[in-house]
Every structure is written in structure tokens, then in C-alpha cells.
C-alpha positions as CSV (number, residue, x, y, z in Angstrom):
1,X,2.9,-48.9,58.8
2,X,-0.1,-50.4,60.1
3,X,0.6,-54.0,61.5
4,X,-1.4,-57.1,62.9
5,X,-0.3,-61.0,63.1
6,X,2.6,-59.9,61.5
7,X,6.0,-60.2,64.1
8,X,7.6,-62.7,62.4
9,X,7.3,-60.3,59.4
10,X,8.6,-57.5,61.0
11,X,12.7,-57.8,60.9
12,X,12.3,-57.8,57.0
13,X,10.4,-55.2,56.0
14,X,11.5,-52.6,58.8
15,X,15.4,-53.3,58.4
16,X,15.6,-51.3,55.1
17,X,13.7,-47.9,56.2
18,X,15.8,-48.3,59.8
19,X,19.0,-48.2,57.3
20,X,17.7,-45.5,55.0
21,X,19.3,-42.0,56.7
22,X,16.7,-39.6,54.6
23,X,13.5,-41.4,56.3
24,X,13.3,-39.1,60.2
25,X,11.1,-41.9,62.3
26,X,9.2,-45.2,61.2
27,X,5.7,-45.0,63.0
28,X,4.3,-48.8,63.0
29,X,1.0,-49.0,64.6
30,X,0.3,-52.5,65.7
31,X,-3.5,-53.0,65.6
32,X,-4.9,-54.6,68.3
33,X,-2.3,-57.8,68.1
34,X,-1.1,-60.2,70.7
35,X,1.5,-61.7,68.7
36,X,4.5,-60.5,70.7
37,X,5.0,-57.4,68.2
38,X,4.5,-55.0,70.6
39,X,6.8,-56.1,72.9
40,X,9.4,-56.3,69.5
41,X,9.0,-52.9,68.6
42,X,9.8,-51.7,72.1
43,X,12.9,-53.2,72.4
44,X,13.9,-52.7,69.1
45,X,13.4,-48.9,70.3
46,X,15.1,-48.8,72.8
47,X,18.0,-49.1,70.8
48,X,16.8,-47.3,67.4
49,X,15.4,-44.2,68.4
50,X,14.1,-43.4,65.1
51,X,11.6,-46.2,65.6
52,X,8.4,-45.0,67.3
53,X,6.0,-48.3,68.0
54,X,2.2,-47.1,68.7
55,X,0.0,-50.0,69.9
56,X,-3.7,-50.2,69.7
57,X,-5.1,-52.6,72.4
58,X,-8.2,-52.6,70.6
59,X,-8.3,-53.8,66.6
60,X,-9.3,-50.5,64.6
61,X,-8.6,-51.9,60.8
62,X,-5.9,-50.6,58.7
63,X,-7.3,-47.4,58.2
64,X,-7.6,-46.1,61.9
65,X,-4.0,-47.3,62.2
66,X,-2.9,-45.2,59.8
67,X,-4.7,-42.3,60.8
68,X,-3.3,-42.8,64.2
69,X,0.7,-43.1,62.8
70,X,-0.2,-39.7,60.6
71,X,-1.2,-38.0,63.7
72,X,1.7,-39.4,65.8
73,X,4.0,-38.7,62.4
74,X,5.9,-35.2,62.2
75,X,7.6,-35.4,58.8
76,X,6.4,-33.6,55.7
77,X,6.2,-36.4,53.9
78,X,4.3,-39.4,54.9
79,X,5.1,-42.7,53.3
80,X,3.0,-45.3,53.9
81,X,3.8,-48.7,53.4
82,X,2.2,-51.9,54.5
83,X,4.1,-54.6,56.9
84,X,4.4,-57.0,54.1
85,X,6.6,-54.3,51.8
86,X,10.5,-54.5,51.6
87,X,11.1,-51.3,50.2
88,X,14.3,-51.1,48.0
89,X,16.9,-48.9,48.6
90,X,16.7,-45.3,47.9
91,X,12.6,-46.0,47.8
92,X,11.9,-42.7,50.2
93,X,14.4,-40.5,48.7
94,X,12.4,-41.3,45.4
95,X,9.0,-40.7,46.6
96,X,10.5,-37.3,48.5
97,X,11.6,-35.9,44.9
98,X,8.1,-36.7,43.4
99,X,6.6,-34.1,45.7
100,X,8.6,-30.9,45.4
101,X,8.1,-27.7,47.0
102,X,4.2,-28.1,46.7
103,X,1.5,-30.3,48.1
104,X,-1.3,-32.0,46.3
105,X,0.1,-35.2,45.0
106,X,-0.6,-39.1,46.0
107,X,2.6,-40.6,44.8
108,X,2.1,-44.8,44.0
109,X,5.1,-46.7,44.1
110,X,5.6,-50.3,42.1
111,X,5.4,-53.3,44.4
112,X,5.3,-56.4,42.6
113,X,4.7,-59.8,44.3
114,X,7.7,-61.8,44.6
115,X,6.6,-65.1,43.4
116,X,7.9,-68.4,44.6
117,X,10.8,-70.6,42.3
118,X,8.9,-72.7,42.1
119,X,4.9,-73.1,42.4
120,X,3.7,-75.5,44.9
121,X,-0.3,-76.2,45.8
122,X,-2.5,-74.1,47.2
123,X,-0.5,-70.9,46.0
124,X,-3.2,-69.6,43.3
125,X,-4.1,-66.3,45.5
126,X,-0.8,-65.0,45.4
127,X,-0.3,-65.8,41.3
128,X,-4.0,-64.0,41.1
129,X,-3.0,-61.3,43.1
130,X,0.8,-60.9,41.3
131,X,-1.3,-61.0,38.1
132,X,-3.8,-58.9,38.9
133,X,-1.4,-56.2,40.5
134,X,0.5,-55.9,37.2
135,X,-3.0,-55.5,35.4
136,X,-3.7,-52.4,37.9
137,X,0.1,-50.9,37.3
138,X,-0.7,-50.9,33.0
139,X,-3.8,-49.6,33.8
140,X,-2.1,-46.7,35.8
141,X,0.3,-45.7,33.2
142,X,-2.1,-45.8,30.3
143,X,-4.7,-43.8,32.2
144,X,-3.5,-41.9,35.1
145,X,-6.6,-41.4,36.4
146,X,-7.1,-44.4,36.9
147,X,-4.7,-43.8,40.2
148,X,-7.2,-42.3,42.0
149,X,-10.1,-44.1,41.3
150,X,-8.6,-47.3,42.2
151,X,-5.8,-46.7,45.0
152,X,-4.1,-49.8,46.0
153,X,-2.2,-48.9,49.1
154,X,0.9,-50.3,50.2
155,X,3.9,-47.9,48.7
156,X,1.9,-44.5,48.4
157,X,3.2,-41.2,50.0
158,X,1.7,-37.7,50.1
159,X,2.3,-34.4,52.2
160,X,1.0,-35.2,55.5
161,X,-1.5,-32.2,55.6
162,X,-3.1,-33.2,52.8
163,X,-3.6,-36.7,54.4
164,X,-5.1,-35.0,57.6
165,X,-6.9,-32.5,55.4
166,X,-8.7,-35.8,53.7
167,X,-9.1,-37.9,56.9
168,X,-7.4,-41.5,56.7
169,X,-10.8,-43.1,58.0
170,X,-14.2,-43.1,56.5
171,X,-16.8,-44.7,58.6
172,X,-18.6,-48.0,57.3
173,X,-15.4,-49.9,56.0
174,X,-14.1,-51.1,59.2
175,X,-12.1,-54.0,58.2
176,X,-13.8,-54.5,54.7
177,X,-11.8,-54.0,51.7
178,X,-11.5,-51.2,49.2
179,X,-11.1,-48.3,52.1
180,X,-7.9,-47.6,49.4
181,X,-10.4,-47.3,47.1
182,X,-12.5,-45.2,48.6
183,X,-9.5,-43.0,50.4
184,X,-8.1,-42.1,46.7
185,X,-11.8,-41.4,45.6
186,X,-11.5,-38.8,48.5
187,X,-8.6,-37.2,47.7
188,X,-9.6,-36.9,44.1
189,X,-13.2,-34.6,45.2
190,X,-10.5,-33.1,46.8
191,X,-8.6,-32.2,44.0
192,X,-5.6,-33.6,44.5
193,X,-3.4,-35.1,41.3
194,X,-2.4,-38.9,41.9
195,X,1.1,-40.2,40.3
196,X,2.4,-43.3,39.6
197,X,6.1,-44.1,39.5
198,X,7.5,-47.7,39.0
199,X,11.1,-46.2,39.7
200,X,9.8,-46.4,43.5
201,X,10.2,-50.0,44.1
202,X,9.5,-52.3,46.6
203,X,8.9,-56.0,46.9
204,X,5.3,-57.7,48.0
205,X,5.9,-60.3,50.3
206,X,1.9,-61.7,50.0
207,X,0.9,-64.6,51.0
208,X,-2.6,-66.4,51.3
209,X,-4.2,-69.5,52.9
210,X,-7.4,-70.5,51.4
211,X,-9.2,-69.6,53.9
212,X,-7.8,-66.5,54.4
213,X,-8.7,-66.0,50.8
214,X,-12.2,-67.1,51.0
215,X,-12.3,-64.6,53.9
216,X,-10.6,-61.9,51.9
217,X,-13.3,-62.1,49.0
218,X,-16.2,-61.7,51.7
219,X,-15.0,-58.8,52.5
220,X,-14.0,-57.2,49.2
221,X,-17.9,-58.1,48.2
222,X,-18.7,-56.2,51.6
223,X,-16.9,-53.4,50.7
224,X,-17.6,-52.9,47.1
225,X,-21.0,-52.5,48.3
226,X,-20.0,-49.5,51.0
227,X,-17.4,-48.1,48.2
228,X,-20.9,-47.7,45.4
229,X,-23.1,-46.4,48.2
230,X,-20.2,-44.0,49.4
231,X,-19.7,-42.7,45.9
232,X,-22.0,-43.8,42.7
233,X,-21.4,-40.0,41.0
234,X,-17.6,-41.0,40.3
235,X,-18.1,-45.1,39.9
236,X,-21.6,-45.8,39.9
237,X,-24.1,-48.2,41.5
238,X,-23.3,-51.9,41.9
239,X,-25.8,-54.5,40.6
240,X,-25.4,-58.1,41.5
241,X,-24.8,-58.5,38.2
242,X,-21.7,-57.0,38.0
243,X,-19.8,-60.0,40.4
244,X,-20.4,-62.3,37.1
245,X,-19.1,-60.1,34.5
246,X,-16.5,-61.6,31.9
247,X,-17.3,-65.0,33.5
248,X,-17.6,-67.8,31.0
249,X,-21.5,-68.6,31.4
250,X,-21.5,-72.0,33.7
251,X,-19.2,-69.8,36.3
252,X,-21.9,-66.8,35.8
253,X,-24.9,-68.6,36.6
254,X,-22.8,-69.9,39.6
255,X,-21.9,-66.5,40.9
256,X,-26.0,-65.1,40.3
257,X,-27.2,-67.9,42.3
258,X,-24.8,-67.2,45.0
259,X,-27.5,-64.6,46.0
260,X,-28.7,-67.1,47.7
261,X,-26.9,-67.8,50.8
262,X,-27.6,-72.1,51.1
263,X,-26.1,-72.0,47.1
264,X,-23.2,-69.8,48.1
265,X,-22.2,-72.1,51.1
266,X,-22.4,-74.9,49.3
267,X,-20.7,-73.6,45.6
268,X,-18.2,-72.1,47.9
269,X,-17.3,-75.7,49.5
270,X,-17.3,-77.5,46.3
271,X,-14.8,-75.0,44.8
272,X,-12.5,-74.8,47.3
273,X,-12.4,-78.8,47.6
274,X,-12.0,-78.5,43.4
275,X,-9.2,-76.0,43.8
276,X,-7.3,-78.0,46.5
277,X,-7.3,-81.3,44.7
278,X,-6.5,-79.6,41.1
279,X,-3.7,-78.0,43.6
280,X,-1.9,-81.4,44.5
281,X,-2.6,-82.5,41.0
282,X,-0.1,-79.4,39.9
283,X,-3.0,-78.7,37.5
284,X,-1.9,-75.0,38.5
285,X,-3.9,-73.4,35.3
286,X,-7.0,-75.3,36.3
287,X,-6.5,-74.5,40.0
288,X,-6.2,-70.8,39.0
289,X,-9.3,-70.5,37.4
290,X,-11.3,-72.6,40.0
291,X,-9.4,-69.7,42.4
292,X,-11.1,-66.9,40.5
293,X,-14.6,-68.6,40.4
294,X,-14.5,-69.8,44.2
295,X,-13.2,-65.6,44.7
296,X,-16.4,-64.4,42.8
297,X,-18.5,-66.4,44.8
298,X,-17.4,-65.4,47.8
299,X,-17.8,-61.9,47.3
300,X,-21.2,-62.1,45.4
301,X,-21.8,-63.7,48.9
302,X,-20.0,-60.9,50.9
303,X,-21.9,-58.1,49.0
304,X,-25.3,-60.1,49.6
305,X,-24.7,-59.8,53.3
306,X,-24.7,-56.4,53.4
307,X,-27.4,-55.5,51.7
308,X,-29.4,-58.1,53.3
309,X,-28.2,-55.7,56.2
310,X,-26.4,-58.8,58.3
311,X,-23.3,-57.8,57.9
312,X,-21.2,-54.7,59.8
313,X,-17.6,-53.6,59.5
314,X,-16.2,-55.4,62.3
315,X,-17.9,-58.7,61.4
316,X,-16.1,-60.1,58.1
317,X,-12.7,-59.6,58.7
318,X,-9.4,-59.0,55.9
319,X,-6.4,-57.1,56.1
320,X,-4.3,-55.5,52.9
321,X,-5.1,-54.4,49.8
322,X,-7.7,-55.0,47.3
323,X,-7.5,-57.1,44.2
């Protein structure tokens, strides 16, 4: 479990794996965070032994924590699971029985977002993302796949040579988006078989400010970019294009001319105001699709800065998933 700015997190999602006798250590590997996790983990240690805290002083991205818990792991079976994932109970005896006596499998659990009683302003990311999640999970089960060419980490396990055997970390994604993406991409050249089972439940815990959101689609427009260069024989190239498609047509010419950098600024700041007023108006459908729009935008704009070539790994920061 890879964690940063996360403590207050923490007590939740690591309290059912602690209770869970089949699961042999919980490796969290705090990335580069000065949020008093470190200090958490070690005296939660002291008295669970089966807890085994690695800290990075240094932020690596999600990816090189991970690679760091699999080397520091010694179980057969890695689970990995992100620090915003309560995993139900009985989640790792499930994804243990997926694998059997043989290697070769990515196993991808169901982790649905939990969504609030009720929906207050400013919440549209995580509706998006709980919407967009499900959309993923159907396309999983009618395609399979579809599992690897679109990973979405967060409740995935696999034998923990074959993660080593792939490498967790691919150079160029630093904290962009989509290294899930382009992790299960790997694992497919290397012929490995990806299942999805939505009997392996846990619960999403997500949650977005809008400018973590803004900051978020940057990135996944960075990364898009680094996943089509990585590999166009399985998905591809990426035209600019392609950030506009199944837009009605006013938000499509918005999202072209975000190529330019003065338009994207500026359509970026008049679509977040829209989306925060439509918010306190509880105008949630209108304030959803403003969210997508202002998202597109965003990552049009992320995607532009890399290939403009102004734009490294370390410089357009988001943590999690993709949508």
C-alpha cells in the first residue's frame, strides 16, 4: 500500500487487513510524506508485528512505492491495494483462491465509490469517478481483455514474481496518471491473463477538491501522452483530437482550442467558477457536466505540455487511479 497525505486515512483502511489472519504482513510505503504517518505506522508496529511501515524520505510516485513494498514483501501473493480502500472481509482469502497453484494472473477486485447520503456542492469528481468506475467494471466483464489494457489499480493482486518479473516502475510517468495503464499493458506483452472478480470487494473511500481535480486532469492528459508513445502497437497514437471526442460541439471546440495555453487558462477558470456556482445552486446535473468539460480541458492542456516538451514527471503532480 503506497501512501502520501493520507494519516488521518490510515486507521480505516488498514484495520480490516490487520484483522484478516490469512494476510502474513501489510507493507505500507509512505512516499515522501510529512504528515505524521510515519511516525503512525511505527507505533502501530510496535505493537502489530505483522505491520511492516517502509518510508521514503524522498516522493517517488505510487509506482516506485509499490515496487519498493514488492521488494520488501515475502508472500506469494501480493495484494495491492491503495490507502483509500476498506477491503471487505474475506477480500484476500478471495483474491488467494483466484490464483491457484500457478502464476500468470492479474486478479482485479470491485471497488465501488461509496457515495455520500446526500450530495452536497462541489462533490461532482467523486459522482464522475463512481460513474465512470462502474462504466470500466461492465466493460471488464463483457470484454475481459479489456482488464489489461486498461488496469485501474487499487484491489489487484498477482504472484509476486510475476510482479518483479514485469517491474512495477516504468520510467517517464513519475507522478502522471495512467502508470496502471501502462503497468497492465506490460504484463499483457508479457503474456500474462488478467481476471476480474466483483466477489472481491472493497469500498473506495475518494474524495476530490476542485483543485485537486483540475490537477488530477493535468496529469492524466500528461500521461495519456507517455502511455501512446510507450505503446501505440496495442492502443495507438493520440491526436489532440481525441480529448474532444463524444463532446457535444460548443464543448469540442472548447477542448481544441485549449491547445492553446492563454485559452486553456482562461476556459479552465471560467469553468471551474461555472461548476462552483451551479454547485451551490444544487444544479448537480448541470454541475456534472461543466465537471466533465472543465476535466477535458484540463487534460487537453496537460497533454499539450508535454509535447510542447515543458512538462516532466515530477512537475504535474496526482496521486490514484485513472478515470
Amino acid at each position: 500500500m503506497p501512501t502520501r497525505g493520507r494519516r488521518s486515512r490510515l486507521p480505516t483502511v488498514l484495520a480490516p487487513l490487520l484483522d484478516d489472519p490469512l494476510i502474513g504482513e501489510v507493507v505500507v510505503v509512505v512516499d515522501g510524506s510529512s504528515d505524521g504517518s510515519a511516525e503512525w505506522l511505527r507505533e502501530q508496529a510496535v505493537d502489530q508485528p505483522r505491520l511492516v511501515p517502509l518510508v521514503r524520505e524522498r516522493c517517488g510516485g505510487a509506482q516506485v512505492a509499490r515496487a519498493d513494498g514488492v521488494a520488501r514483501a515475502t508472500g506469494d501473493v501480493v495484494l495491492f491495494l491503495d490507502d483509500d480502500v476498506v477491503a471487505d472481509p474475506g477480500l484476500a482469502a478471495g483474491h488467494q483462491a483466484r490464483h491457484g497453484p500457478g502464476g500468470g494472473k492479474v486478479v482485479v477486485g470491485f471497488m465501488p465509490v461509496v457515495l455520500p447520503e446526500h450530495r452536497r456542492p462541489g462533490q461532482f469528481a467523486t459522482y464522475l469517478y463512481a460513474d465512470e468506475y462502474l462504466k470500466r467494471c461492465a466493460d471488464y466483464a463483457a470484454d475481459p481483455e479489456q482488464i489489461l489494457r486498461t488496469l485501474w489499480w487499487g484491489n489487484v493482486s498477482m504472484r509476486r514474481a510475476d510482479a518483479i518479473t514485469v517491474g512495477l516502475v516504468s520510467a517517464g510517468f513519475g507522478d502522471f496518471y495512467h502508470e496502471d495503464q501502462d503497468f497492465g499493458l506490460r504484463c499483457l506483452a508479457a503474456g500474462l491473463q488478467g481476471v476480474f472478480d466483483r466477489t472481491l470487494r472493497a469500498e473506495h473511500l475518494h474524495a476530490r477538491s476542485i483543485d485537486a481535480f483540475i490537477r488530477d486532469a493535468r496529469s492524466q492528459g500528461a500521461g495519456r501522452v507517455v502511455l501512446h508513445r510507450r505503446h501505440p502497437d496495442l492502443i495507438g497514437e493520440l491526436h489532440p483530437a481525441d480529448f474532444a471526442e463524444g463532446l457535444p460541439l460548443p464543448a469540442a471546440l472548447l477542448v481544441r482550442g485549449s491547445g492553446s495555453p492563454a485559452l486553456a487558462g482562461a476556459s479552465s477558470a471560467v469553468l471551474r467558477t461555472a461548476t462552483e456556482i451551479t454547485g451551490r445552486m444544487r444544479w448537480y446535473g448541470v454541475e456534472t457536466r461543466i465537471g466533465k468539460v472543465l476535466r477535458r480541458v484540463n487534460q487537453r492542456s496537460g497533454a499539450e505540455s508535454v509535447w510542447r516538451g515543458e512538462a516532466a514527471p515530477t512537475r504535474l503532480a496526482g496521486v490514484g487511479g485513472q478515470p
